[in-house]
Structures are given as structure tokens and as C-alpha cells.
N, CA, C and O atoms as a GROMACS GRO file, in nm:
protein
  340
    1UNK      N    1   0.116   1.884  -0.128
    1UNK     CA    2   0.142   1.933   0.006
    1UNK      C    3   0.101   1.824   0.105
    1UNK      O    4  -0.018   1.792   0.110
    2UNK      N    5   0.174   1.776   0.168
    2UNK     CA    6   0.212   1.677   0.278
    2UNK      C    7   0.033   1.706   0.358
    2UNK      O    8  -0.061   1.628   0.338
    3UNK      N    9   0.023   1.837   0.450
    3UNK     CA   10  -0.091   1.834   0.497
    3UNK      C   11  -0.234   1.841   0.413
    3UNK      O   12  -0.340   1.842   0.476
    4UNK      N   13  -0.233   1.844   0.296
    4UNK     CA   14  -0.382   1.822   0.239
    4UNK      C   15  -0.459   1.752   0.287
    4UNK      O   16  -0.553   1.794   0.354
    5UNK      N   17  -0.435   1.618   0.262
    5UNK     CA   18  -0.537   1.509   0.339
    5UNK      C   19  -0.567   1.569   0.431
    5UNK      O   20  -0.664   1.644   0.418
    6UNK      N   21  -0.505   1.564   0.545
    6UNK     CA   22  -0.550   1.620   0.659
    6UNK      C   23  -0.652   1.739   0.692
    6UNK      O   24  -0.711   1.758   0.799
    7UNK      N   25  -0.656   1.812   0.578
    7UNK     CA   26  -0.722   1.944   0.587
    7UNK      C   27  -0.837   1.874   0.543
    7UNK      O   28  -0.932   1.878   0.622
    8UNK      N   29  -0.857   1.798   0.413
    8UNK     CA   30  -0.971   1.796   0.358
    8UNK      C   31  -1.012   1.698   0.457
    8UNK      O   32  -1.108   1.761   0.502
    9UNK      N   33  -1.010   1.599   0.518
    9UNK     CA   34  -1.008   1.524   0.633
    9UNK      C   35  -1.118   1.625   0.715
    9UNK      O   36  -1.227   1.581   0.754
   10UNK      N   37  -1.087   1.732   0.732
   10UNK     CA   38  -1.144   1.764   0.856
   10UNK      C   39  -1.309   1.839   0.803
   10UNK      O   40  -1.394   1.903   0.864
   11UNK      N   41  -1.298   1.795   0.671
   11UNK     CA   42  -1.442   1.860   0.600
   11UNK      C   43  -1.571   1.739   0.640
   11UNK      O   44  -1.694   1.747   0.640
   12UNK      N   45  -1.478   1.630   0.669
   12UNK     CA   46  -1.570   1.439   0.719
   12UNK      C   47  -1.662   1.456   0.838
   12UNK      O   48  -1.624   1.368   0.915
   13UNK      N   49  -1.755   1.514   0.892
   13UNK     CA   50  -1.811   1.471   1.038
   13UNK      C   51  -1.803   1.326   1.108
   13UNK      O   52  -1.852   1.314   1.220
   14UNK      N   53  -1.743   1.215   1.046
   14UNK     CA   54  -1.738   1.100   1.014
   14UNK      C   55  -1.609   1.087   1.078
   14UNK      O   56  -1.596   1.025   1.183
   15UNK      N   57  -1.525   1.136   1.025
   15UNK     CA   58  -1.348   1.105   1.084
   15UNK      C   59  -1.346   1.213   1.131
   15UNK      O   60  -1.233   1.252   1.103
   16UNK      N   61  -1.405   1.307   1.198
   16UNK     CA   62  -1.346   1.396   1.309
   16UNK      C   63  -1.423   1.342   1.407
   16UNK      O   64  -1.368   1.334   1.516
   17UNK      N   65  -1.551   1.297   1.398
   17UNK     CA   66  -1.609   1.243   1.528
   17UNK      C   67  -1.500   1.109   1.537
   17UNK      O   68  -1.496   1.079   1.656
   18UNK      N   69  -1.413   1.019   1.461
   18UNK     CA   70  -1.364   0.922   1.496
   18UNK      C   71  -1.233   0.944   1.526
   18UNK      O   72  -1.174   0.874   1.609
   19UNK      N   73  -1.191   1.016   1.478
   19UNK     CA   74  -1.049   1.085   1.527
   19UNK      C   75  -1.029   1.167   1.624
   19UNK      O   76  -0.932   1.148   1.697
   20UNK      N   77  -1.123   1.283   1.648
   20UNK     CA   78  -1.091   1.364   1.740
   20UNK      C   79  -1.256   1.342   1.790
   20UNK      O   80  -1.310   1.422   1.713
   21UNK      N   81  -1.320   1.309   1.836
   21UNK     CA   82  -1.411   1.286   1.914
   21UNK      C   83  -1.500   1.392   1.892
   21UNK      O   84  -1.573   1.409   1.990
   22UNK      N   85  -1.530   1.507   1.754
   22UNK     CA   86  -1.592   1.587   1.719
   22UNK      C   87  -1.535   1.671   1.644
   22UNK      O   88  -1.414   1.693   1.645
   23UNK      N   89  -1.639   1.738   1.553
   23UNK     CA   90  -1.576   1.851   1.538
   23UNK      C   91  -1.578   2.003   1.531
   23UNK      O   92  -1.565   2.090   1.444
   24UNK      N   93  -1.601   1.997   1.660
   24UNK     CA   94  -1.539   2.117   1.710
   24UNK      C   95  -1.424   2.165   1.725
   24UNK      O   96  -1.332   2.102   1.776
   25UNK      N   97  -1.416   2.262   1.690
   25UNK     CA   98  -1.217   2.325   1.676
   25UNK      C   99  -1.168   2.327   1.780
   25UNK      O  100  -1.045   2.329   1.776
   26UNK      N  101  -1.227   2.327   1.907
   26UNK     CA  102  -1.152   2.338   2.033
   26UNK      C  103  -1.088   2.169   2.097
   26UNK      O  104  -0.996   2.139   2.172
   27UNK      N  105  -1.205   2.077   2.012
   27UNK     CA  106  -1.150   1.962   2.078
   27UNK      C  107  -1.053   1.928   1.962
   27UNK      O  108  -0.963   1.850   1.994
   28UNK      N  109  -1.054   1.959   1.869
   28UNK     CA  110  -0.967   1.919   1.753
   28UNK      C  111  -0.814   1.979   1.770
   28UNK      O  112  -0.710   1.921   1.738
   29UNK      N  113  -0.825   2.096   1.824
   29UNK     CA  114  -0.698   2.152   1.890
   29UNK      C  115  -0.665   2.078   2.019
   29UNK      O  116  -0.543   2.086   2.031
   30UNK      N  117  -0.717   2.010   2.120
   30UNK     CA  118  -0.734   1.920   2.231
   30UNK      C  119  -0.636   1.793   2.201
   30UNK      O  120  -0.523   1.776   2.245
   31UNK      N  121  -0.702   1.718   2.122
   31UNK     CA  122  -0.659   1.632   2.048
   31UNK      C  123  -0.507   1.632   2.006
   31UNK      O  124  -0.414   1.559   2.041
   32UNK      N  125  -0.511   1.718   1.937
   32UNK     CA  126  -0.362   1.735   1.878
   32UNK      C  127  -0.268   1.788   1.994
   32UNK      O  128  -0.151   1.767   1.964
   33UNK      N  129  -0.283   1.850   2.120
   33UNK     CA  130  -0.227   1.895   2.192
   33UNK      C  131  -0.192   1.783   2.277
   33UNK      O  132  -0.108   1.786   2.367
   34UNK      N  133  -0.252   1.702   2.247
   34UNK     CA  134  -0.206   1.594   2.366
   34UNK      C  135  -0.123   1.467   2.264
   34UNK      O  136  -0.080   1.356   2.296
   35UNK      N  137  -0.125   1.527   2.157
   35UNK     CA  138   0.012   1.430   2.085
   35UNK      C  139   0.116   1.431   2.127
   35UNK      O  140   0.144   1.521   2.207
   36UNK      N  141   0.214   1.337   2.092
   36UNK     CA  142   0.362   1.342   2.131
   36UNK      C  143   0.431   1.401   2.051
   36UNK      O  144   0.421   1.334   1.948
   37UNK      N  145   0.503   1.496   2.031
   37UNK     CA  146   0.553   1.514   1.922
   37UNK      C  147   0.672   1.409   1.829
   37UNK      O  148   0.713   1.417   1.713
   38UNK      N  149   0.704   1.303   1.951
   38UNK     CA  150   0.824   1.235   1.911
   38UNK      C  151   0.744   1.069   1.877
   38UNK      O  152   0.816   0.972   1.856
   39UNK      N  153   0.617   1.058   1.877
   39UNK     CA  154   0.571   0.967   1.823
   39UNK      C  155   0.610   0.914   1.676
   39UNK      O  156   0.671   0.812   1.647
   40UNK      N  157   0.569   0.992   1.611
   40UNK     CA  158   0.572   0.923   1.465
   40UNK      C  159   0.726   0.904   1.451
   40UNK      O  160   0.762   0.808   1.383
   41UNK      N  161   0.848   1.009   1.523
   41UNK     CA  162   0.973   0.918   1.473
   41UNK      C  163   0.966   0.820   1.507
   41UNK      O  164   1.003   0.736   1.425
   42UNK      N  165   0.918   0.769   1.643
   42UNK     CA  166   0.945   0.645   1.709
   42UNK      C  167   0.902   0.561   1.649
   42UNK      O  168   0.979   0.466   1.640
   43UNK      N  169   0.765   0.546   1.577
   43UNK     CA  170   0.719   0.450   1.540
   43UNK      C  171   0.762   0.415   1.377
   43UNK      O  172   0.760   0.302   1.330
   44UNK      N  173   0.800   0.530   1.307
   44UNK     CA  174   0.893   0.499   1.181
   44UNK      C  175   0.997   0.417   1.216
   44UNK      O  176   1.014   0.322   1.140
   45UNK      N  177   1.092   0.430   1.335
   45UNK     CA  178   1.195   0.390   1.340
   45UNK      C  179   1.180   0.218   1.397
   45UNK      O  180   1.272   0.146   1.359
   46UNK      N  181   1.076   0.154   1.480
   46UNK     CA  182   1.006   0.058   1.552
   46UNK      C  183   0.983  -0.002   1.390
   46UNK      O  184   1.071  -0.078   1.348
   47UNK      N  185   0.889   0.024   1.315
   47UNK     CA  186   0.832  -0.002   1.165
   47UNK      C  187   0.958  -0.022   1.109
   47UNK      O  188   0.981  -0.138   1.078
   48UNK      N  189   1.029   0.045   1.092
   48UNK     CA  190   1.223   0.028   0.979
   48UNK      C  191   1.269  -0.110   1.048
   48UNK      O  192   1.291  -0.207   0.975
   49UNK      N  193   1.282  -0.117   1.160
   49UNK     CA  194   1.372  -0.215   1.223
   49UNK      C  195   1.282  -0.360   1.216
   49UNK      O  196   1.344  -0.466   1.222
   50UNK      N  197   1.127  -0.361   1.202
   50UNK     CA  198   1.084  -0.510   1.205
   50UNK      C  199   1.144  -0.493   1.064
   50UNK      O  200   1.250  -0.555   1.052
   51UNK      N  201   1.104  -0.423   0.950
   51UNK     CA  202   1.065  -0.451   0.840
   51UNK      C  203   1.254  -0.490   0.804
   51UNK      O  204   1.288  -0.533   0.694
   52UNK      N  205   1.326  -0.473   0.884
   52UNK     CA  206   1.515  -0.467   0.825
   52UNK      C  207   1.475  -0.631   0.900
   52UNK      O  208   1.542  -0.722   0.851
   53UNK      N  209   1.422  -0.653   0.960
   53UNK     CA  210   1.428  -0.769   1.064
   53UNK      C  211   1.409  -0.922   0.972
   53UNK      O  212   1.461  -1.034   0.977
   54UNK      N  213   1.283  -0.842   0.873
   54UNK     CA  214   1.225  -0.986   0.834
   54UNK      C  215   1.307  -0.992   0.713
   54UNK      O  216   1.323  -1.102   0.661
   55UNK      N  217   1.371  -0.867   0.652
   55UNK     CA  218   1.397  -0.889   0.480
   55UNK      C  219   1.529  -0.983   0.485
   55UNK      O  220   1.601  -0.999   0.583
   56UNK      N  221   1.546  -1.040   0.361
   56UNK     CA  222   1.644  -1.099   0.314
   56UNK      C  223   1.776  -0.998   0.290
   56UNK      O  224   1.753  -0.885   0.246
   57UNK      N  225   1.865  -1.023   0.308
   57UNK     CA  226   1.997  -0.931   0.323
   57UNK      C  227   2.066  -0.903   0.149
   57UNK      O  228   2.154  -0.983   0.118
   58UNK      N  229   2.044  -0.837   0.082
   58UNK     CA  230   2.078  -0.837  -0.104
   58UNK      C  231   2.176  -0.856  -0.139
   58UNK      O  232   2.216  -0.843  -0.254
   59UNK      N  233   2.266  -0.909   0.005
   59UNK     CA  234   2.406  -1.034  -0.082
   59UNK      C  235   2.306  -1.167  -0.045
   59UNK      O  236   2.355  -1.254  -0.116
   60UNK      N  237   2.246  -1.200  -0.007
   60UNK     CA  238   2.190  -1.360   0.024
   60UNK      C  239   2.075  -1.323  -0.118
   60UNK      O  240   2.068  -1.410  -0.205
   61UNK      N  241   1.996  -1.203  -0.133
   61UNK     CA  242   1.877  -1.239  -0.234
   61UNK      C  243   1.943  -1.246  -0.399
   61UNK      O  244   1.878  -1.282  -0.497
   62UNK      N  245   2.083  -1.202  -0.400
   62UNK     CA  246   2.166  -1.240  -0.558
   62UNK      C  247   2.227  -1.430  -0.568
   62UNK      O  248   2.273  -1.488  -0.667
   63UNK      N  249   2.206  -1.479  -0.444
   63UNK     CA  250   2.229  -1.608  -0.446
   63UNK      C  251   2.153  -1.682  -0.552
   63UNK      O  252   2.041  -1.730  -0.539
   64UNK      N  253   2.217  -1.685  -0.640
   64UNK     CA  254   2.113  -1.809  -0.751
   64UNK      C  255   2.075  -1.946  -0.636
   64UNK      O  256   1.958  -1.983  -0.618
   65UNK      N  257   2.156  -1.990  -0.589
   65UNK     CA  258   2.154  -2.190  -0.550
   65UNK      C  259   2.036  -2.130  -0.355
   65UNK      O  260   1.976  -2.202  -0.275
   66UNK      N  261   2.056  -1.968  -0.359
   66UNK     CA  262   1.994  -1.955  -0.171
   66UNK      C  263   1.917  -2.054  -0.165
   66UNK      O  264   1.960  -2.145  -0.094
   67UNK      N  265   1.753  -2.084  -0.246
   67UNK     CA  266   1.635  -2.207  -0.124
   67UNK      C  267   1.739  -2.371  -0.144
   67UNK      O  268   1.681  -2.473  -0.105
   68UNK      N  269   1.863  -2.386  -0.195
   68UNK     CA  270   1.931  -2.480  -0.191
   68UNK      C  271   2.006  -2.492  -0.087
   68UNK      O  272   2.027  -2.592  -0.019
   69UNK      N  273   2.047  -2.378  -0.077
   69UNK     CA  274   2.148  -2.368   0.084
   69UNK      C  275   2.054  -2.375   0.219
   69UNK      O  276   2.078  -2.445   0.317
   70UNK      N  277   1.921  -2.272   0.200
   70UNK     CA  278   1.824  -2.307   0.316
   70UNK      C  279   1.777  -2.477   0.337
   70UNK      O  280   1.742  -2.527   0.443
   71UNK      N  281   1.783  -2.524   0.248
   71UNK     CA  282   1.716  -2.648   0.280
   71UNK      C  283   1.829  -2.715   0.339
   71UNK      O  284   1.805  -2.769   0.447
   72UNK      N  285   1.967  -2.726   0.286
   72UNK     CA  286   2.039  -2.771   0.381
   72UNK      C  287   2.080  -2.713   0.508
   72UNK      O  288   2.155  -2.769   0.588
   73UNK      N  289   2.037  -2.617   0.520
   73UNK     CA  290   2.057  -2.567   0.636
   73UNK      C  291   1.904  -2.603   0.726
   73UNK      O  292   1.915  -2.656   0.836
   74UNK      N  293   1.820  -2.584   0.692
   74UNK     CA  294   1.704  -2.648   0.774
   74UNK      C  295   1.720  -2.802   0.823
   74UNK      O  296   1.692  -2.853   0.931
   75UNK      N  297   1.785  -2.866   0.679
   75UNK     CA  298   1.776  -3.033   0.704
   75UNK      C  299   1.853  -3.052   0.854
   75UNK      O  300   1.802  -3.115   0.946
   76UNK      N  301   1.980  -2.988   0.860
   76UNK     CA  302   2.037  -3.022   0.945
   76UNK      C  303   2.008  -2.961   1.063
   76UNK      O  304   2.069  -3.012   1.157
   77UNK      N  305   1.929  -2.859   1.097
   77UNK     CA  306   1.853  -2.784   1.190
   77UNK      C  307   1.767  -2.894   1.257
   77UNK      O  308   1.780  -2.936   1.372
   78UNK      N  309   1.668  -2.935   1.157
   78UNK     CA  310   1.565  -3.007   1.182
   78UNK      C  311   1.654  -3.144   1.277
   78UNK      O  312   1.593  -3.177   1.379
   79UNK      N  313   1.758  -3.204   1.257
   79UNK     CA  314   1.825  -3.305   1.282
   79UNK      C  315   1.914  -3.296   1.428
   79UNK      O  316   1.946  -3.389   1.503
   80UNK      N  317   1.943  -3.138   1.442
   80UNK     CA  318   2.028  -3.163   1.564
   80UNK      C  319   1.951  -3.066   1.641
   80UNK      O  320   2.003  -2.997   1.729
   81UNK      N  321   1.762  -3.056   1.592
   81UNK     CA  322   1.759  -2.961   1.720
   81UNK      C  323   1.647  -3.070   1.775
   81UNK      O  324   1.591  -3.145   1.695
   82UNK      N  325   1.617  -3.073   1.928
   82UNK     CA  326   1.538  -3.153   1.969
   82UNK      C  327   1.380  -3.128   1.941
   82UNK      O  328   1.343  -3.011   1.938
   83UNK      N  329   1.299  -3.215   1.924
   83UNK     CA  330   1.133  -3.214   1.891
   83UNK      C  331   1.115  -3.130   2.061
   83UNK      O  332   1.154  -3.138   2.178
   84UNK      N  333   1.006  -3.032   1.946
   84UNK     CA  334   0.931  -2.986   2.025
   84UNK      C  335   0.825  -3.035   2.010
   84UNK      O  336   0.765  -3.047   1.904
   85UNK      N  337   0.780  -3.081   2.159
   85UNK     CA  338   0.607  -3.118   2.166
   85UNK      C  339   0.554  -3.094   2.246
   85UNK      O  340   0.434  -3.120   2.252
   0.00000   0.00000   0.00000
């Protein structure tokens, strides 16, 4: 069940004083009331898009010769782009 952690979580005086600033049930209900509810999509979806950002595309990662093609493609990068200093 998805919420377990969370429940047993709240048995910690340790992570409710660090999470919800105690634990008392009224601030623990406090706490959660002032969540967003549309947070965690947002930030799944923020998290999906770096992580699509950095990966290699799985027609380029079946390339047997790809760090052959990057290097010529860097060589000539390196060659027609101006020094930065």
C-alpha cells in the first residue's frame, strides 16, 4: 500500500518534528493543508523532461560506430566554433 511509509513515518518524533514541525495532529493536518495538490504532478513531469533531456535517443544508443560519429562531430565543433576565454 502506496501510503504505509507514510503512516509508519508518523510513529518517528524525529521526521514529524522535521517534516511537519511536530507531532501534533493538528499541525500535521496544517501541514498537509497547505500542500498543493498539483505539486507532485508538476514536479514528476519537470523530473521526466530533464531526465528525456539528458538521455541518449535508442535509435542513436543501437549505433555500434555512435563515440565514432561524436568525435567527429566534436572534432569539427571544436574547429569552427570560436575559443572561449
Amino acid at each position: 500500500v502506496p501510503g504505509t511509509a507514510l503512516v509508519l513515518n508518523l510513529h518517528s518524533p524525529t521526521y514529524c518534528q522535521t517534516v511537519y514541525g511536530g507531532n501534533d495532529p493538528k499541525q500535521i493536518a496544517r501541514r498537509f493543508s497547505e500542500l498543493d495538490p498539483s505539486a507532485p504532478a508538476s514536479l514528476m513531469k519537470r523530473w521526466n523532461r530533464e531526465r528525456l533531456s539528458t538521455n541518449i535517443p535508442r535509435k542513436l544508443e543501437k549505433l555500434q560506430d555512435l563515440p565514432q560519429q561524436l568525435a567527429r562531430f566534436i572534432a569539427v565543433a571544436s574547429e569552427q566554433l570560436p575559443e572561449q576565454g
